[in-house]
GUNUTOR-17344 format. One line per 2 residues: number of its first residue (from 1); their letters; for each residue z, y, x of C-alpha. Coordinates in nm, 2 decimals, decimal comma, always signed. Layout:
N
NUM> a> Z/Y/X ~ ...
***
This chain:
301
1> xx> -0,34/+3,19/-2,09 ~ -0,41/+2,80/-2,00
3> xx> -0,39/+2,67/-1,68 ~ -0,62/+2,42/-1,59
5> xx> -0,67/+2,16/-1,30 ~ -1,01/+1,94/-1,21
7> xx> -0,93/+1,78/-0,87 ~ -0,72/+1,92/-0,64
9> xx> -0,76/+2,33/-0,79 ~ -0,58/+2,49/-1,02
11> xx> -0,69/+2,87/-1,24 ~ -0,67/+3,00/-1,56
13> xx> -0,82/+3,10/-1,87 ~ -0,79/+3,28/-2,13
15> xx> -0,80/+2,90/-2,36 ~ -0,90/+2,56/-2,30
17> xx> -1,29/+2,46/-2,20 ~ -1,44/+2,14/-2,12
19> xx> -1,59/+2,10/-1,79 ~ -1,60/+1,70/-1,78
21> xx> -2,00/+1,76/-1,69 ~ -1,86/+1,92/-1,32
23> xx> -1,78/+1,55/-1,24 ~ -2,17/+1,48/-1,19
25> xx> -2,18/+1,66/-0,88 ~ -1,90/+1,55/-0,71
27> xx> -1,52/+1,68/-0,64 ~ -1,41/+2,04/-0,65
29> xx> -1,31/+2,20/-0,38 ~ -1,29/+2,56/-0,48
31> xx> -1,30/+2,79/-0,81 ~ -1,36/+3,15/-0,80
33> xx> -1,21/+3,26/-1,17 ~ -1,10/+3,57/-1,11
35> xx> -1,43/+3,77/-1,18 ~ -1,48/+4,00/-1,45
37> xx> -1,85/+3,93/-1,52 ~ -1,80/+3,65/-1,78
39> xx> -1,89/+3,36/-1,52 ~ -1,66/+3,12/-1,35
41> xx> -1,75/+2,94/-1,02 ~ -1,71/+2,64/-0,84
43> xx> -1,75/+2,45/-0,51 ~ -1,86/+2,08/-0,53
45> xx> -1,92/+1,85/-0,31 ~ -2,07/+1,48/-0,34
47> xx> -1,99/+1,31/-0,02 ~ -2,38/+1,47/+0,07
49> xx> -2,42/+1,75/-0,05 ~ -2,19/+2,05/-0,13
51> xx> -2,31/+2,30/-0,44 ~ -2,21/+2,68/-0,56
53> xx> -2,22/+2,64/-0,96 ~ -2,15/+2,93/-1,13
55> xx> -2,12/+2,90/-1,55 ~ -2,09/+3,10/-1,85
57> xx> -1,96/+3,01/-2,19 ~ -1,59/+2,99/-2,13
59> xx> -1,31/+3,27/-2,20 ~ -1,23/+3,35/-1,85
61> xx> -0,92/+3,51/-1,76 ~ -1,03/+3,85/-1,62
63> xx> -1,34/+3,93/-1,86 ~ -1,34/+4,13/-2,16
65> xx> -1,64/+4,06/-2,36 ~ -1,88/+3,84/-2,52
67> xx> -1,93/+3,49/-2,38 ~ -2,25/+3,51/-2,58
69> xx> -2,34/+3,81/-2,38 ~ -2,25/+3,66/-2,05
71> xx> -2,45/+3,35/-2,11 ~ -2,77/+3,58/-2,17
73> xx> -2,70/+3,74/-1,84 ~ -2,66/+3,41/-1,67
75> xx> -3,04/+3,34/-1,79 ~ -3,16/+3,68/-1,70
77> xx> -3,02/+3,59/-1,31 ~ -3,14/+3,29/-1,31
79> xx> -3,51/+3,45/-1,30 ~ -3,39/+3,69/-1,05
81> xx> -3,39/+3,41/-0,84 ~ -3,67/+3,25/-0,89
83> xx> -3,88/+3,56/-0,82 ~ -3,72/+3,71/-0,50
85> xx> -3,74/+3,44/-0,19 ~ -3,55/+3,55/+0,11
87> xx> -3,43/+3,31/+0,37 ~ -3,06/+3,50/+0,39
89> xx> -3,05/+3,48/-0,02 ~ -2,86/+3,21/-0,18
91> xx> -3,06/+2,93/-0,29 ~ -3,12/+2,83/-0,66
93> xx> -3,16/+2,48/-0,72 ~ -3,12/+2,44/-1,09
95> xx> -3,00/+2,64/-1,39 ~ -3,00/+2,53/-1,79
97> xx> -2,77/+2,48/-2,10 ~ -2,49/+2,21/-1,93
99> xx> -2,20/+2,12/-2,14 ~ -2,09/+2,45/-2,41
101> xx> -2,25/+2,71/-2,19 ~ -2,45/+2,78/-1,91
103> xx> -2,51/+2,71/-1,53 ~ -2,69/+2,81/-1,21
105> xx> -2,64/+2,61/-0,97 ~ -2,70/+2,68/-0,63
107> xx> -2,71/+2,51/-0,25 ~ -2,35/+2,59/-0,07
109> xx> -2,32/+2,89/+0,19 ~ -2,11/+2,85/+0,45
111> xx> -1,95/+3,20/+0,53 ~ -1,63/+3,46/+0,40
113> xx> -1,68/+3,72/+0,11 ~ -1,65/+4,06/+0,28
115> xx> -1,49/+4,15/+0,00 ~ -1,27/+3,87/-0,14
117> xx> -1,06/+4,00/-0,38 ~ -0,95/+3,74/-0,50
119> xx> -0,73/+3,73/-0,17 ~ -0,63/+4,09/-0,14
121> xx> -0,28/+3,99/-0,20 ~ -0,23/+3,75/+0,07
123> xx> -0,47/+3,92/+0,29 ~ -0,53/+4,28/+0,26
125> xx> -0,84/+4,41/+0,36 ~ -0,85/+4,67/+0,57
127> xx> -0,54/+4,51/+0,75 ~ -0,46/+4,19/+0,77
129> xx> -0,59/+4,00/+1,07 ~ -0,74/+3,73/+0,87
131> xx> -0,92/+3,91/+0,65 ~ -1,31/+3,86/+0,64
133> xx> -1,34/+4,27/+0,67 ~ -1,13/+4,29/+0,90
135> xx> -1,29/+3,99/+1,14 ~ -1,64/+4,16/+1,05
137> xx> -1,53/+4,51/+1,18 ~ -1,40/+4,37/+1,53
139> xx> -1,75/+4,21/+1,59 ~ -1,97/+4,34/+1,84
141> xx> -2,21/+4,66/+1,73 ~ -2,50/+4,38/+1,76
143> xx> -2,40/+4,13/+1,50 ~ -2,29/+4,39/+1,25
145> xx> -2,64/+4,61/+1,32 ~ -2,80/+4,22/+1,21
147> xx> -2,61/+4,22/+0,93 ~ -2,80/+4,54/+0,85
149> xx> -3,15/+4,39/+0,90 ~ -3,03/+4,11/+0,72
151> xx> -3,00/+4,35/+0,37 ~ -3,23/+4,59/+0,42
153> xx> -3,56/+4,30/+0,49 ~ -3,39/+4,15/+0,14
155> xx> -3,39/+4,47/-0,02 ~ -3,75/+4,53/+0,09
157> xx> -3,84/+4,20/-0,04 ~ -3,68/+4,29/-0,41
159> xx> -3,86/+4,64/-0,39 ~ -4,21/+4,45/-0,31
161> xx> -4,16/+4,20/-0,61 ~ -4,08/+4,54/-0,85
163> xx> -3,71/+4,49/-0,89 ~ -3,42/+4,76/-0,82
165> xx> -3,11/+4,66/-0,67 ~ -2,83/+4,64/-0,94
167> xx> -2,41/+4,59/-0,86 ~ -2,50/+4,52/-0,48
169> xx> -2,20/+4,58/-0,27 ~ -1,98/+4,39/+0,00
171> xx> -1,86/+4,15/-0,21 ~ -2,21/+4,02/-0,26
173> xx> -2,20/+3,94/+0,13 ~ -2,09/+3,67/+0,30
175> xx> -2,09/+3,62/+0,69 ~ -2,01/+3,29/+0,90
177> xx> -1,83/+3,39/+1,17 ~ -1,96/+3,08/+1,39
179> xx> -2,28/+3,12/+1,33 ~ -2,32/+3,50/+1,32
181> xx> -2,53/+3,44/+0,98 ~ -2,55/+3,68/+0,71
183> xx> -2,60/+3,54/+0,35 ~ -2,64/+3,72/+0,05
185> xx> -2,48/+3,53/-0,28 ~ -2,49/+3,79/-0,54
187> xx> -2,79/+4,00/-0,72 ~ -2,71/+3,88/-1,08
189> xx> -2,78/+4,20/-1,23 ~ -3,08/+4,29/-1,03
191> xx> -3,35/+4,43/-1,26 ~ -3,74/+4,46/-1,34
193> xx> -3,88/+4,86/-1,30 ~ -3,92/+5,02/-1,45
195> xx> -3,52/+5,09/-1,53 ~ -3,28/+5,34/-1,69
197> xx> -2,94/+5,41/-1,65 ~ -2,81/+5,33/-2,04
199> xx> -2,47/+5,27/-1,96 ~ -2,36/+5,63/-1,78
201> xx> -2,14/+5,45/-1,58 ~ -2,31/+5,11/-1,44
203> xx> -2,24/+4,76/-1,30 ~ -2,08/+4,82/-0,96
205> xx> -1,86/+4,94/-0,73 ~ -1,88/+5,31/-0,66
207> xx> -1,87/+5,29/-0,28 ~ -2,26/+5,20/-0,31
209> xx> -2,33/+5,35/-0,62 ~ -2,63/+5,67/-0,60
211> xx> -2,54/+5,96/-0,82 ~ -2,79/+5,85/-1,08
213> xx> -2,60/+5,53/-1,14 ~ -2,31/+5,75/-1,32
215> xx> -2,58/+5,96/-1,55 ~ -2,69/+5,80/-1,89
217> xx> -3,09/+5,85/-1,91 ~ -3,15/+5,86/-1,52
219> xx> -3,36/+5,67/-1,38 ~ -3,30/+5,39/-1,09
221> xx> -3,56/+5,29/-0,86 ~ -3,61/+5,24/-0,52
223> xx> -3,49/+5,59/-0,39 ~ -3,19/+5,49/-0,60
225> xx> -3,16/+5,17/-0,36 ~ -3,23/+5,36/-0,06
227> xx> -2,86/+5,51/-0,13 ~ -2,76/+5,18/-0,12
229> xx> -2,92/+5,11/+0,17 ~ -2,72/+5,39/+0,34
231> xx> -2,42/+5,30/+0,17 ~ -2,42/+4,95/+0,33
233> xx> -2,52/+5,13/+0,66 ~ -2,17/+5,37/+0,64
235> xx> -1,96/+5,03/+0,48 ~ -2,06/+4,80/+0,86
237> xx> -2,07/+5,08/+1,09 ~ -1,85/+5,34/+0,99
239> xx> -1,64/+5,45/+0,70 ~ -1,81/+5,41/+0,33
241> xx> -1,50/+5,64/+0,16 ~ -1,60/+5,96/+0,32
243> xx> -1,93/+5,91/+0,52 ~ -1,82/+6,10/+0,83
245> xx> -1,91/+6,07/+1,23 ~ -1,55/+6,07/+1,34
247> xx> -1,52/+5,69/+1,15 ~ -1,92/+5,61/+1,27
249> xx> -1,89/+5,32/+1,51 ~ -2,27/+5,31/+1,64
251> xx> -2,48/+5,56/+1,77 ~ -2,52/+5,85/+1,65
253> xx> -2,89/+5,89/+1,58 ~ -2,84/+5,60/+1,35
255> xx> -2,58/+5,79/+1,13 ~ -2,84/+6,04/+1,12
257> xx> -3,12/+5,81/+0,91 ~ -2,78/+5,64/+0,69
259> xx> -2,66/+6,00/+0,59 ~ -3,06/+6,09/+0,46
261> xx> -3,02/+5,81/+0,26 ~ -2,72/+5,90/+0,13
263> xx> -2,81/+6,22/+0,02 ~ -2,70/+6,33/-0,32
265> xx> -3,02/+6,48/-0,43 ~ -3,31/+6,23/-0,49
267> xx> -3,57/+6,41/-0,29 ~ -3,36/+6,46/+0,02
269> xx> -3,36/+6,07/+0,05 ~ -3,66/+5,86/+0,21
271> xx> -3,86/+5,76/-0,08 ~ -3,88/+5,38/+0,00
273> xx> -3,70/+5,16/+0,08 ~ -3,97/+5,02/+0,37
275> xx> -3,96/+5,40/+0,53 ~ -3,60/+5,39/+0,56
277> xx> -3,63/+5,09/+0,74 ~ -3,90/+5,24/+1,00
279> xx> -3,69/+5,57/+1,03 ~ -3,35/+5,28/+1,10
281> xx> -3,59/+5,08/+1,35 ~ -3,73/+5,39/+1,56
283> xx> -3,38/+5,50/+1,60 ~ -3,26/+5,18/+1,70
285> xx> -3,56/+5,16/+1,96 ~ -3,47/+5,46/+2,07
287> xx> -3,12/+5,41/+2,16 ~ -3,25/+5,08/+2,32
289> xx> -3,47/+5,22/+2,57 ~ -3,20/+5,51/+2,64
291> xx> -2,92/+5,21/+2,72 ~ -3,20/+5,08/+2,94
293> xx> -3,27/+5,34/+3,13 ~ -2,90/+5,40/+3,14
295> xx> -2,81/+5,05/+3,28 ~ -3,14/+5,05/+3,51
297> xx> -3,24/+4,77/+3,32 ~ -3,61/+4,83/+3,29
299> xx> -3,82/+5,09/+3,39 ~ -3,96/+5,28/+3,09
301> x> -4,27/+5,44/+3,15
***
C-alpha cells in the first residue's frame, strides 16, 4: 500500500499514480478512495469554482479488479449522464482520457452522503449524533416525504428515457441540511432496456435490491425499480431491514403503496414506475385533506 498526499489530503493505494493533471482545476479539498468500484474521487476548488472529479485508471486501495474494466465503466456512465436531465442529478460537465486514465468531472454538490461509509468508524450510522442518517431521520415527516419526490420524479425521468435503475441506494443520496435539498450523485451503473440479470448476484446493496437482482437470466426493468422505489420509501420513512409498520414513521396509508412495491412477486407490484407515483400522490392527498379537516383548516367539500 502507498500513501499519497496532493494538498492538504492524504489516502491510499494500492501503488503509486500520477495525478499532476488534478492541479488544473485548483486545490484539493477532499478524496473519497475508499470505494470498491475501481474509481477514486476528488473535491477541487479554483478560487471560483468547486468540481466533483471522479477517475479511473489507478490501483485503488479497496477494488479488486481490472483498471481496464473500470475505465470502460467510467465511459459507459459518462453517457448515463448525458442522456438523463434532472435538476436534483449531479451535473456532468466534462469527461475524457486525462492523464493514465479516465475522468468525469462534475459541478460540486453541496450536501452529506446518507450513507458515508467511509465515516462509519468515527460516526456510526444509525447512532451517532452527527451522522448524516442520523440528522436525516430527526427531520420533519415533510422534508424526508420531499426527499421521496425528489427520487421517484428522477426515477420516472430514467424510466421515460428507457433506462433501469442499477446499484441505486442511500449512498447515492446526498441531502444539505440548510437548504433541505436532495441531490442525487450516483447512477454509474444505470443501464439501457432492455436488461438481464448476468451476474446472479448484481451491483448493489441488498436493502434495495428486487428478488430478480439475485437470479442469473432474470430480467430487470421498471417493475424491478418500482421495488426500489419502495425500498427508498421503507429506508426514509421507516425501517428498510424488515419492512414493518411498528418502525413506519408516516402515515399509514402510505406504507400501504411502499409495501405493493415491495412485493416479492413481480406481478403483485405496480407495473410503472409513473403509477406508483399516482398510487404515492393520491395517498398523500388523502392524508392531506384528512389533517385538514382534522385541524379545521379548510373546509373540504
Amino acid at each position: 500500500m502507498v500513501k499519497k498526499r496532493i494538498d492538504e489530503c492524504e489516502f491510499e493505494l494500492k501503488e503509486d499514480h500520477d495525478f499532476s493533471w488534478l492541479s488544473n482545476y485548483g486545490t484539493v479539498f477532499a478524496v473519497f478512495a475508499g470505494q470498491d468500484s475501481g474509481n477514486i474521487a476528488f473535491g477541487t476548488q479554483d478560487g471560483k469554482n468547486k468540481y466533483f472529479i471522479k477517475y479511473a485508471g489507478c490501483h485503488t486501495k479497496e477494488y479488486t479488479g481490472e483498471i481496464a474494466d473500470a475505465i470502460i465503466r467510467m465511459k459507459a456512465a459518462a453517457h448515463v449522464y448525458e442522456d438523463i436531465k434532472h435538476p436534483n442529478l449531479i451535473q456532468l460537465l466534462w469527461h475524457g482520457e486525462i492523464g493514465k486514465g479516465y475522468a468525469s468531472i462534475y459541478k460540486w454538490a453541496k450536501g452529506e452522503c446518507l450513507h458515508a461509509h467511509w465515516n462509519f468508524e468515527a460516526f456510526p450510522k444509525y447512532t451517532h449524533p452527527q451522522s448524516p442518517n442520523v440528522k436525516f431521520s430527526s427531520l420533519d415527516l415533510r422534508y424526508k416525504l420531499e426527499c421521496c419526490d425528489v427520487i421517484f420524479s428522477l426515477h420516472e425521468e430514467v424510466a421515460k428515457q428507457n433506462y433501469v435503475a442499477i446499484d441505486f441506494y442511500d449512498g447515492s443520496i446526498m441531502y444539505d441540511f440548510d437548504t433541505n435539498t436532495t441531490t442525487i450523485c450516483d447512477i454509474d451503473f444505470y443501464a439501457k432496456k432492455p436488461y438481464i440479470n448476468e451476474m446472479g448476484r448484481m451491483w448493489g446493496s441488498s436493502r434495495f435490491m428486487s428478488p430478480e437482482e439475485f437470479i442469473k437470466g432474470e430480467v430487470i426493468d421498471e417493475v424491478t425499480n418500482v421495488f426500489t422505489m419502495g425500498a427508498v420509501a421503507f429506508e426514509i420513512l421507516g425501517n428498510n431491514h424488515d419492512r414493518n409498520l411498528e418502525t413506519w414513521k408516516a402515515p399509514e396509508l402510505l406504507f400501504a403503496v411502499a409495501t405493493k412495491a415491495t412485493s416479492q412477486a413481480r406481478e403483485d407490484r405496480y407495473n410503472s414506475i409513473q403509477e406508483f407515483r399516482i398510487a404515492w400522490n393520491e395517498a398523500k392527498k388523502i392524508i392531506y385533506e384528512n389533517q385538514y379537516r382534522k385541524n379545521n383548516i379548510v373546509k373540504i367539500i
